[in-house]
N, CA, C and O atoms as CSV, one atom per row, in Angstrom:
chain,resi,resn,atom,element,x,y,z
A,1,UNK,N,N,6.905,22.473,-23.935
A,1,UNK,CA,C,6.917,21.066,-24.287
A,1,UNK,C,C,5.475,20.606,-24.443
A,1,UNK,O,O,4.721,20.826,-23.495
A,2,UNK,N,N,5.030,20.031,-25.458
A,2,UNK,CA,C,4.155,19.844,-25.932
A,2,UNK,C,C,3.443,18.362,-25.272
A,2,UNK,O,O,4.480,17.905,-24.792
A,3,UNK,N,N,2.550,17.494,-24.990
A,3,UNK,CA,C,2.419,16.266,-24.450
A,3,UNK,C,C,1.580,15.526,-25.393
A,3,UNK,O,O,1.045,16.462,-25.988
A,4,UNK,N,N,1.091,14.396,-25.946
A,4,UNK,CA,C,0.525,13.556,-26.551
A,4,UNK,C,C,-0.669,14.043,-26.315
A,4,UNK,O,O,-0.690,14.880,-25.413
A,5,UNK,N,N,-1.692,13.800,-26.829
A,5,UNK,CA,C,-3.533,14.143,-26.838
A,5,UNK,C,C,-3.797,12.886,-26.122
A,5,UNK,O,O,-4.996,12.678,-25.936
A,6,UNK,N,N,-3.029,12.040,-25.696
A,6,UNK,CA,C,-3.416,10.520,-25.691
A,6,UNK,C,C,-3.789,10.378,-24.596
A,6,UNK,O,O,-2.961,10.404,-23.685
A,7,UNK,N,N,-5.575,10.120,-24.247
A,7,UNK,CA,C,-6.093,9.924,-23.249
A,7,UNK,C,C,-5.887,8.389,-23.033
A,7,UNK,O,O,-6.088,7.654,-24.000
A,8,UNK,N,N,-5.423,7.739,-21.591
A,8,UNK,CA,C,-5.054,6.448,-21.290
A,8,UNK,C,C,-6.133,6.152,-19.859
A,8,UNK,O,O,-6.575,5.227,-19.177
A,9,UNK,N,N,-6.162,7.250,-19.949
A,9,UNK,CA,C,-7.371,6.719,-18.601
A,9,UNK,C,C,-8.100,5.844,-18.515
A,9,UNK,O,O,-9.109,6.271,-19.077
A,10,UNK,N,N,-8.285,4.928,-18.205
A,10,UNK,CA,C,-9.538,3.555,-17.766
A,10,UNK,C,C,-10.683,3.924,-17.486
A,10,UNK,O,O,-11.081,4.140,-16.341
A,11,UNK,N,N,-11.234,4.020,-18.353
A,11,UNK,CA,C,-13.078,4.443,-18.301
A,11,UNK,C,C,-13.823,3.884,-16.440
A,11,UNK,O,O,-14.887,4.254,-15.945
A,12,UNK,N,N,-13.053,3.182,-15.996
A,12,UNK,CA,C,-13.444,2.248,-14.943
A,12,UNK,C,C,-12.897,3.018,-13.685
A,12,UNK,O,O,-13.379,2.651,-12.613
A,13,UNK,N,N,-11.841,4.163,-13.643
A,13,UNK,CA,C,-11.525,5.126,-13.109
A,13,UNK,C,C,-11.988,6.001,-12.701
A,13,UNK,O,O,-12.047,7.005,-13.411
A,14,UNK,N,N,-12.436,6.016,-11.597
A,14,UNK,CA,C,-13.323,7.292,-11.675
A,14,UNK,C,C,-12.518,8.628,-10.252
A,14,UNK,O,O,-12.916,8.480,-9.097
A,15,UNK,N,N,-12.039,9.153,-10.387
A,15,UNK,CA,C,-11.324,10.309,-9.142
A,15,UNK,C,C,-12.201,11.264,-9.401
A,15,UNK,O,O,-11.659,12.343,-9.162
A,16,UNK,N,N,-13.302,11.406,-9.777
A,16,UNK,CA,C,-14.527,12.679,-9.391
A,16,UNK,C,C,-14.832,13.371,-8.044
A,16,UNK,O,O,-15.161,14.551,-7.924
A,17,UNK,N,N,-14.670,12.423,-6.990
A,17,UNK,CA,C,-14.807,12.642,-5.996
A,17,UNK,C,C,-13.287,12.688,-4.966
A,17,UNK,O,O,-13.363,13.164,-3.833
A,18,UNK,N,N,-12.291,12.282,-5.369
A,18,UNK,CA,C,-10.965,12.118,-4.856
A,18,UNK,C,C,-10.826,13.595,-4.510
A,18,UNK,O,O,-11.418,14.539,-5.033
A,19,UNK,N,N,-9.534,13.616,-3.098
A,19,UNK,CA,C,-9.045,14.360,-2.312
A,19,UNK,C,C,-7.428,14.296,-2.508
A,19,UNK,O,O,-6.762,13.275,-2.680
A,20,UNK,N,N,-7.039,15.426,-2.450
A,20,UNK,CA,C,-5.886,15.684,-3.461
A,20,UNK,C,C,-4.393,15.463,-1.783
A,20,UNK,O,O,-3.759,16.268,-1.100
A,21,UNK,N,N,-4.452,14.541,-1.820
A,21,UNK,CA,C,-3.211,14.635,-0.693
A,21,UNK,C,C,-3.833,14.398,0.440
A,21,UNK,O,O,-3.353,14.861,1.475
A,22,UNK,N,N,-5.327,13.437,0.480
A,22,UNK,CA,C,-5.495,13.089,1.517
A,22,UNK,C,C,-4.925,11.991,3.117
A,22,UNK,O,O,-5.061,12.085,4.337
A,23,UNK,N,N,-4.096,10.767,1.895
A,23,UNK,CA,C,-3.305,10.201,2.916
A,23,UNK,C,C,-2.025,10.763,3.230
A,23,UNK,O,O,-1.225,10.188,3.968
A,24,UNK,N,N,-1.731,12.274,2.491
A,24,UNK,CA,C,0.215,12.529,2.382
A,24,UNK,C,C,0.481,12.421,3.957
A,24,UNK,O,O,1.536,11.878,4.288
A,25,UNK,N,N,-0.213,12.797,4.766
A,25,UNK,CA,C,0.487,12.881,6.425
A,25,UNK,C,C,0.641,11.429,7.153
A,25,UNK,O,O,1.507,11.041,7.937
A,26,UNK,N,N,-0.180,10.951,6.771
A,26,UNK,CA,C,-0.366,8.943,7.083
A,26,UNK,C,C,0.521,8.663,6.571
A,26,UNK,O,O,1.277,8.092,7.356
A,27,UNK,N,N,1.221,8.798,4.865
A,27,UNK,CA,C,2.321,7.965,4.265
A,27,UNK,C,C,3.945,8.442,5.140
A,27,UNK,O,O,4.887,7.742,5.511
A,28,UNK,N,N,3.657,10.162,5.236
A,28,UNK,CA,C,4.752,10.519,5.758
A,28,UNK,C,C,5.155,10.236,6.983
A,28,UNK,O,O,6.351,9.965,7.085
A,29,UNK,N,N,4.391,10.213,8.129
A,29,UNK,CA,C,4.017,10.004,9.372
A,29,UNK,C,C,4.602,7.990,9.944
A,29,UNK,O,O,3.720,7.138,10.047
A,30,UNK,N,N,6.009,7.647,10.201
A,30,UNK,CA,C,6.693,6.695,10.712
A,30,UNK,C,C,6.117,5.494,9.639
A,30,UNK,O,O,6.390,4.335,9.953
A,31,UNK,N,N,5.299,5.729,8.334
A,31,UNK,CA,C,5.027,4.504,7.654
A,31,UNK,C,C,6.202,3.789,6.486
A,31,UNK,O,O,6.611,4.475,5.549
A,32,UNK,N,N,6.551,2.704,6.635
A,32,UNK,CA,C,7.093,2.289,5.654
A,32,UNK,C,C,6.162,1.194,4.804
A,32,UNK,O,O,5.501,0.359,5.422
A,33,UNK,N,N,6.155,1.244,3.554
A,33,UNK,CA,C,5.520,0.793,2.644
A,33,UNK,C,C,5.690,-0.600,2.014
A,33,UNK,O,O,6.525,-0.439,1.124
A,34,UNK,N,N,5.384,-1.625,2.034
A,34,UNK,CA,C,6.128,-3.281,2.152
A,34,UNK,C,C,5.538,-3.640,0.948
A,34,UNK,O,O,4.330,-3.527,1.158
A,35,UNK,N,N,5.751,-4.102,-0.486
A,35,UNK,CA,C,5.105,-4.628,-1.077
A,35,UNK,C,C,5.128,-6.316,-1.179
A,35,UNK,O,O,6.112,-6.895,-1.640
A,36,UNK,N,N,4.268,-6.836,-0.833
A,36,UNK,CA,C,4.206,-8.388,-0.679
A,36,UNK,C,C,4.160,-9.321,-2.192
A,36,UNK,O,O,3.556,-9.344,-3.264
A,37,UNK,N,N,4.838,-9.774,-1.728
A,37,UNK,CA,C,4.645,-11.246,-3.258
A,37,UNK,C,C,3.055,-11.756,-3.076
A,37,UNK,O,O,2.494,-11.961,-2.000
A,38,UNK,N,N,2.393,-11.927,-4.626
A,38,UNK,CA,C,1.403,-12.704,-4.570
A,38,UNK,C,C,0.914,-13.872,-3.639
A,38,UNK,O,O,-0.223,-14.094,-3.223
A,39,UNK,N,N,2.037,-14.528,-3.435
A,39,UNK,CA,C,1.897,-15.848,-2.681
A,39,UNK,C,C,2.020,-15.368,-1.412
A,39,UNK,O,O,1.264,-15.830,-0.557
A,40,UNK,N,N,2.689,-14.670,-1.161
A,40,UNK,CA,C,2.642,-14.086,0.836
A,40,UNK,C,C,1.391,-13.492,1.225
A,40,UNK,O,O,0.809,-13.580,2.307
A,41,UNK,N,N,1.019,-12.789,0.033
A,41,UNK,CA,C,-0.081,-11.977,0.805
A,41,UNK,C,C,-1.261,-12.530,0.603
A,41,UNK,O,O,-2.313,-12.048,1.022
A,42,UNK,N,N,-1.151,-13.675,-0.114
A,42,UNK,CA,C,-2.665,-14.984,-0.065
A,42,UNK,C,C,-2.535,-15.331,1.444
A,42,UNK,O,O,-3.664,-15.450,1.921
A,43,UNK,N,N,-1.840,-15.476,2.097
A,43,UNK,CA,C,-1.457,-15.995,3.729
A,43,UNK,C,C,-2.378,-15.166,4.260
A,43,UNK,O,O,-3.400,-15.560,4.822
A,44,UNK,N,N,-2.001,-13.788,4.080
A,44,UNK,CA,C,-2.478,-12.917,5.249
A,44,UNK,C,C,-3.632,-12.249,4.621
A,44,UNK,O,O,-3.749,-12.094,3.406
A,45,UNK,N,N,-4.734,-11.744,5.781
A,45,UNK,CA,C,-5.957,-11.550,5.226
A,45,UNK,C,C,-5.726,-9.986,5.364
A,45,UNK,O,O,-6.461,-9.187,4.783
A,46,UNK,N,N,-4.514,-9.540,6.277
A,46,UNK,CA,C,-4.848,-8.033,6.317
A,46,UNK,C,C,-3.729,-7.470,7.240
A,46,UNK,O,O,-3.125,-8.148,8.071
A,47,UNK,N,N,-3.514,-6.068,6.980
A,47,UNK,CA,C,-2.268,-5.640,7.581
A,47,UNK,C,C,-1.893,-5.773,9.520
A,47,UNK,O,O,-0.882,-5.351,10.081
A,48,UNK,N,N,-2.856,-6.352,10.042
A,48,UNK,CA,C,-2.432,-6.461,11.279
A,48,UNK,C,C,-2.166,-7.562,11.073
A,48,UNK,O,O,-0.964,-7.794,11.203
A,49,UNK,N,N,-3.079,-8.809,10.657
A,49,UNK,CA,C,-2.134,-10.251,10.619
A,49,UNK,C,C,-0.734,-10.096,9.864
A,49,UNK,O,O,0.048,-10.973,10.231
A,50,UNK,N,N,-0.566,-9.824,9.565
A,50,UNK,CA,C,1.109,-9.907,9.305
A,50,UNK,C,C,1.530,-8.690,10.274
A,50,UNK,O,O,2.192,-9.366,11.062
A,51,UNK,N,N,1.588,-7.830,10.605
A,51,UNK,CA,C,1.902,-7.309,11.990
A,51,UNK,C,C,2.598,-8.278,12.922
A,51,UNK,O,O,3.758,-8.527,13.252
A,52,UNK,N,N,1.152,-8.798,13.255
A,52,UNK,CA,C,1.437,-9.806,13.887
A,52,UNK,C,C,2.163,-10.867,13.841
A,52,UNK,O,O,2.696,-11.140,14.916
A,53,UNK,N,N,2.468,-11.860,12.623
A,53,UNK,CA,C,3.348,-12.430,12.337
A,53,UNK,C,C,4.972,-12.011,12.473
A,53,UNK,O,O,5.812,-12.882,12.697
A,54,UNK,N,N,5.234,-10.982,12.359
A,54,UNK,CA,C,6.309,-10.383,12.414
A,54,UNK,C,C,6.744,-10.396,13.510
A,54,UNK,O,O,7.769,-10.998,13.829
A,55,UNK,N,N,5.958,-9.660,14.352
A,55,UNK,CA,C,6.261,-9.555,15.893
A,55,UNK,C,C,5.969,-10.977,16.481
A,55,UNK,O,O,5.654,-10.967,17.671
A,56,UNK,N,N,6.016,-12.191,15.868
A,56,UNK,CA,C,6.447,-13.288,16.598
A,56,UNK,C,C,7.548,-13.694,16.214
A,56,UNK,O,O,8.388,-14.285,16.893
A,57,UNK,N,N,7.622,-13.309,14.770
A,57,UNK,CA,C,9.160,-13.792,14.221
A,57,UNK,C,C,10.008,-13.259,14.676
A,57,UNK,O,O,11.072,-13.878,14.680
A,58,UNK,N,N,9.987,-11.451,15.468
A,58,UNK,CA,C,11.130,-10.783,15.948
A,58,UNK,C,C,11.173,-11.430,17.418
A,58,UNK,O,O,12.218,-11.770,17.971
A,59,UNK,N,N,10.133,-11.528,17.866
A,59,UNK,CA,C,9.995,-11.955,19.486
A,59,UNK,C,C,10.900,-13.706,19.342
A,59,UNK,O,O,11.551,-14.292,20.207
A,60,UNK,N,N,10.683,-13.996,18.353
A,60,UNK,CA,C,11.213,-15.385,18.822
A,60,UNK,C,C,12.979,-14.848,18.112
A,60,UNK,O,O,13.572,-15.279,19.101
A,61,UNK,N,N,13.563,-14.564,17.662
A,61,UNK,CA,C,14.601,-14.007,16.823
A,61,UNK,C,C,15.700,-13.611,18.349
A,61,UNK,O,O,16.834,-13.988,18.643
A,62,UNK,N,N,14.699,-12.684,19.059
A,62,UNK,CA,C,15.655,-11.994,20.225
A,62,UNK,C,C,15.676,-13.119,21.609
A,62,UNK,O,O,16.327,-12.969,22.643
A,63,UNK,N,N,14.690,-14.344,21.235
A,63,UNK,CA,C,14.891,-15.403,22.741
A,63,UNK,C,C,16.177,-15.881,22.591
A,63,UNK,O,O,16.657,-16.638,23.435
């Protein structure tokens, strides 16, 4: 099977230096992957603050 010549790569791309399966044990390893709406993730500055948010929403959920 033959594939297109058609380079699509983003000149702005650069994996010269990239590691081929460096996070695979982190992704595999108890992570689930959350993708946030634009507007939610303007809230939060970073993956422990919403951590955190969560675990007040579950903590208050089970009072």
């Amino acid at each position: 099977m033959n594939q297109p010549d058609d380079d699509t790569m983003r000149p702005e791309y650069d994996f010269s230096t990239a590691e081929r399966g460096k996070h695979y044990r982190d992704f595999r390893r108890d992570t689930n992957l959350v993708f946030l709406e634009p507007d939610v993730a303007a809230v939060f500055k970073n993956s422990e603050a919403v951590n955190e948010a969560l675990r007040k929403l579950a903590k208050s959920a089970r009072d």
